[in-house]
N, C-alpha and C positions, 0 to 999 in steps of 0.2 A: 410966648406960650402957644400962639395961634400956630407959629408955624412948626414947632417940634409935631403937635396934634397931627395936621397937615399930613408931615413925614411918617408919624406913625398911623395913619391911614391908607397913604398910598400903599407903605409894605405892608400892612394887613393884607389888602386887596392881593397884592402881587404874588402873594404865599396862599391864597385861598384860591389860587388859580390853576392850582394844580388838580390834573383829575384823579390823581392814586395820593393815597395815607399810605406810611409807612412801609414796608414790606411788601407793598401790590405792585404790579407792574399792569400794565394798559399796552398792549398792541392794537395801532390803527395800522391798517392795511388798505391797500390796494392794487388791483388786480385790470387794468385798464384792458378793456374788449371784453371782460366778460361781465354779465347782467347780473349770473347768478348759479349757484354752485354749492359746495363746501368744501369748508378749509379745516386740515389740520394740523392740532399741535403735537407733536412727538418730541419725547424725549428717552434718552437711554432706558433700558430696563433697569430696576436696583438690582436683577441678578444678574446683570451683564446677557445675557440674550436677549439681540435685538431691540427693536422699539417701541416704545408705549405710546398710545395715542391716550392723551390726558384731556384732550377738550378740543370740541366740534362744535364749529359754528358756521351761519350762513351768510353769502356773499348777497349782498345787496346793493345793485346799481354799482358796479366793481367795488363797492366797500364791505371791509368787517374790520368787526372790534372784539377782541381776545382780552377778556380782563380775568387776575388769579392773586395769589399770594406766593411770593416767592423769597424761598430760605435762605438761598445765596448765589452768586451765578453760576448758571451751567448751559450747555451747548443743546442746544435743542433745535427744530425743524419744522419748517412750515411746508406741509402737503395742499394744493388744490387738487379737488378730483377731477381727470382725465385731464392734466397737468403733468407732463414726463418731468420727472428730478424733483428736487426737493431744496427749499434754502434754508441754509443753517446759519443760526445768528444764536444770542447768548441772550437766555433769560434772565433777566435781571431785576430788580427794583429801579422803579421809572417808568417813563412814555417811552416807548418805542412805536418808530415809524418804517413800514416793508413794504418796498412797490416791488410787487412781482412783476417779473418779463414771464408773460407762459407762454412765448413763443423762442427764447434763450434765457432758461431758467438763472442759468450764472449772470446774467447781467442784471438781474434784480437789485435792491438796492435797500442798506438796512443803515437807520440813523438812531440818534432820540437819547441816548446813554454813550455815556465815556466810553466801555467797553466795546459796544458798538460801533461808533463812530471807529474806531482803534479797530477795530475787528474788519471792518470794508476797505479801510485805507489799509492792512496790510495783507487781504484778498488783490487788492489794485494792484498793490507794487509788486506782491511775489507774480501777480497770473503774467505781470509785464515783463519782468525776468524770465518766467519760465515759458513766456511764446517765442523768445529771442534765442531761447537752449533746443527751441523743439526739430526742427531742422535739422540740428547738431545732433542731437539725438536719436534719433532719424537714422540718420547716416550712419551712424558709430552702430547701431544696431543690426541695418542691412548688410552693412561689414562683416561683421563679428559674429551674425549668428552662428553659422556653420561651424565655423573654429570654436564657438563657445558650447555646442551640440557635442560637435568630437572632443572636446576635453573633458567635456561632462563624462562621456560615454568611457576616455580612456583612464577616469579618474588622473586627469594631467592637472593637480593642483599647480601647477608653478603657473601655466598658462592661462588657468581660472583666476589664480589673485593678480596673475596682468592687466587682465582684461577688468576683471571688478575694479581695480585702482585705476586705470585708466576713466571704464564711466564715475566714478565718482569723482575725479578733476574733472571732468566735463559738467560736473553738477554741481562743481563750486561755490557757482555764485547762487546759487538759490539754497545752500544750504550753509552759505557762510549767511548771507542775508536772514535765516531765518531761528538760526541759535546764538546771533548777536543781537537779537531780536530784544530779548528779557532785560539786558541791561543797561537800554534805550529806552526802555516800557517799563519800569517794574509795576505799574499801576493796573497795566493793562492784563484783564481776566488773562487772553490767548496766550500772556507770559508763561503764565505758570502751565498749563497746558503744554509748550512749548518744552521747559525743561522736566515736565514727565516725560516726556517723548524721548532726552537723553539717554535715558535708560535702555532705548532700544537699538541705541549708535554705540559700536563697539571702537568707535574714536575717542568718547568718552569715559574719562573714571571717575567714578565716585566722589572725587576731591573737586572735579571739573564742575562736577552738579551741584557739588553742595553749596561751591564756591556762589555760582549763577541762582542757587534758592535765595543765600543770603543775601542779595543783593535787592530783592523781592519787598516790596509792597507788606506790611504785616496782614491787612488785610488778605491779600491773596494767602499768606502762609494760614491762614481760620480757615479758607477752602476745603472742600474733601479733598481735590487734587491737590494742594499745599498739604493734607496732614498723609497724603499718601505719600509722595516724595518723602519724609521724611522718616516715615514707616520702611518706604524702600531702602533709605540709607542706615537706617539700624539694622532691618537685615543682611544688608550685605557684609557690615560691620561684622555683624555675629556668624556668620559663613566662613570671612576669612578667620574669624577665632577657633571655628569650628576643624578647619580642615587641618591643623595643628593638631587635632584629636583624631583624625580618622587617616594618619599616614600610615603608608610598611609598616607594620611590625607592632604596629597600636593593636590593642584590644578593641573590638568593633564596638561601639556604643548600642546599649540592649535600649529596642522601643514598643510599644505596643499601636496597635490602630486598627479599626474595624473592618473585616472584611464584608464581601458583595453582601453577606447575609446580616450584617450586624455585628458581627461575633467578633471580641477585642482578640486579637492573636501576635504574640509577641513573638522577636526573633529567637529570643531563648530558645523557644519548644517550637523553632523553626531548622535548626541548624541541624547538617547531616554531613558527615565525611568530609565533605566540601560544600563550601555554600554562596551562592549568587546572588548579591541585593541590588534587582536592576531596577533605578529610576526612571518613570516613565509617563506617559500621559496620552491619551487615544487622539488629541488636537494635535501630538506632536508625532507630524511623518518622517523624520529620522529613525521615530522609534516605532514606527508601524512596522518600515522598510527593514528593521532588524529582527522582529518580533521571529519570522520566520527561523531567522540563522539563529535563536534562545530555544527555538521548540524545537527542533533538530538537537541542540545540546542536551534537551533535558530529555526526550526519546532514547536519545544515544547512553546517557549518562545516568540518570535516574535511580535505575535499579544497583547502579555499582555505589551508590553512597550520594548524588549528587542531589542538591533540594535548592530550589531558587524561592525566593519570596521578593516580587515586586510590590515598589510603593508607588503608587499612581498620582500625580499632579496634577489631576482632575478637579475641577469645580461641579460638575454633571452627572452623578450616580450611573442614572441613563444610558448614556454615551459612553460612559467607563463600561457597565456589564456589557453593553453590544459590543464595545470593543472588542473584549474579552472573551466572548461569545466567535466573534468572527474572525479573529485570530487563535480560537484555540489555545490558549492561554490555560492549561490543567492545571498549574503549580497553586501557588500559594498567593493570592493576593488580595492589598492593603488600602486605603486610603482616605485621609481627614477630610479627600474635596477641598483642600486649600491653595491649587494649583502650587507656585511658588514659593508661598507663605509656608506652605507645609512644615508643619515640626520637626517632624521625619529629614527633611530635607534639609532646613535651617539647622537640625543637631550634626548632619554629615558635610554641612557645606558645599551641598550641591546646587549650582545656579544656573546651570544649564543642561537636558536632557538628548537624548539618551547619557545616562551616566549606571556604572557598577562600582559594585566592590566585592572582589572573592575572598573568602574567608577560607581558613584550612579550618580541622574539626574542633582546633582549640577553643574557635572563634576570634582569632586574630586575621587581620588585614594582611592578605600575600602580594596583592595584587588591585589594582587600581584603574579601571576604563579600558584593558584589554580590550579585545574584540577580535573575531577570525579567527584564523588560527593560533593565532598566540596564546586567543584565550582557550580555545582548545587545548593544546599542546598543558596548560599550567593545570586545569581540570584533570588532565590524565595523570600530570604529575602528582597532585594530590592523593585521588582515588587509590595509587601504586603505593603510595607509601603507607607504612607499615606502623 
């Protein structure tokens, strides 16, 4: 009996040793050469602009201690002031430990949680990969620029996707190394991180990702990053169901959405003779760089029958009316602020911007992503017809 006691004292002790309850997390830090200072915590904004400084504290004798409550893990940043760079490590529940370098910010060093630990060992191994490509890199660049300048300038696609294939075999190993990552780690936070980021590699489909979610930790799939990936792959889902409805010769689906002033305005009591529904968004410069060659159309075309109503894939009100404002944008325009997510977008399966659709007056689909003169040329031919 004496000694079960015993054992169930020492684990008392060993579990009362901890300095965070449940859901806290405890950052000790240190900052070696500096006396004294302040440090900050940032993390993402909830509205995706930039970063939030959530808690400031003071360096004493190179020490600080950051203690809070935290929801679930997320990627956050520790600033010193007049300290260049910033290290980023993953808020978690737990002790975490950060010796800052403020003199090679990247060499700093973050332990104390699974994630973490998992988080610096694969800072080490990719930054050792990727010092090995940099040379290579190097090279292939001081090569290639001029020929990748003149092919930009002669619009030589065949030249451009040489070259682009080319650096991405040179970037192999750091990016084989880093999307076989998740199914070595499913545990680890940077996973699921990792296969959000698939979504922005057009070597990836959908089947690829969903494949590499499920293999995932369930824990990570409770993340907002875990229920976004999943959110991603229902939309896309409902995209490719979507563009089944928005081919030739389909009746264009009617939407409504508020414009710059508020006002709900549907494509119904938008259509005219002919009609342009160009998808677009003021953060996206494909579609800045066309904007001009749409208000040329709609100068030219306008008074013979022609009406455009854009849907913008803006998050920003802001940033959308300046846009609009600074391109000169008269026609008719829309937008939920849901960038991608957009319903608008989701009901026409559109997953990538600049994107259209011309309608003749029936409000049937003639034509599909035109552009230049072709889309010209189809404009005329509508307006002519009788």
């Amino acid at each position: 009996m004496k000694k079960i006691f015993v054992l169930v004292a020492a684990a008392t002790t060993l579990f009362s040793c901890s300095k965070v309850a449940d859901g806290e997390y405890l950052i000790t830090g240190k900052v070696k050469g500096l006396k004294s200072g302040l440090v900050f915590l940032q993390k993402e904004n909830p509205n995706g602009m930039g970063l939030l400084t959530v808690d400031t504290v003071k360096i004493v004798d190179e020490k600080f201690e950051i203690k809070g409550k935290a929801d679930e893990p997320a990627i956050s940043l520790i600033e010193i002031q007049k300290v260049n760079g910033k290290v980023p490590f993953i808020l978690e529940e737990g002790e975490i430990t950060i010796e800052v370098d403020k003199d090679s910010i990247f060499k700093s060093k973050i332990a104390g949680t699974y994630s973490n630990d998992e988080f610096y060992k694969f800072n080490e191994e990719s930054g050792k990969i990727k010092k090995g490509l940099q040379q290579k890199v190097m090279d292939f660049q001081m090569k290639n620029m001029a020929k990748m300048n003149e092919a930009t300038k002669n619009k030589d696609t065949a030249t451009i996707n040489t070259l682009r294939k080319q650096y991405e075999d040179l970037q192999k190993g750091i990016t084989d190394f880093t999307f076989n990552y998740p199914k070595s780690h499913p545990k680890s936070f940077i996973s699921v991180l990792i296969v959000q980021a698939m979504f922005n590699n057009p070597k990836f489909k959908p089947a690829d990702i969903e494949a590499v979610y499920n293999t995932l930790d369930e824990t990570l799939k409770k993340t907002k990053p875990g229920k976004k990936i999943v959110e991603n792959l229902e939309n896309i889902k409902k995209q490719e169901k979507a563009k089944s409805n928005v081919s030739i010769g389909a009746m264009a689906p009617n939407f409504k959405a508020p414009n710059p002033e508020g006002k709900m305005v549907s494509l119904k009591e938008s259509l005219g003779k002919a009609t342009l529904i160009d998808f677009w968004a003021s953060w996206c410069a494909p579609c800045r760089q066309a904007n001009p060659s749409v208000v040329a159309l709609y100068n030219e075309f306008h008074a013979k029958g022609l009406n455009i109503i854009s849907v913008s894939l803006d998050n920003d009100a802001a940033k959308w009316k300046e846009a609009i404002a600074k391109d000169k944008l008269t026609w008719t325009q829309v937008s939920n602020l849901k960038e991608m997510n957009d319903p608008i977008a989701l009901q026409y399966g559109v997953n990538q911007i600049p994107s259209t659709f011309l309608l003749g007056a029936d409000g049937k689909i003639v034509a599909v992503d035109l552009s230049g003169e072709a889309l010209k040329a189809k404009i005329s031919e509508l307006l002519a017809a009788k």
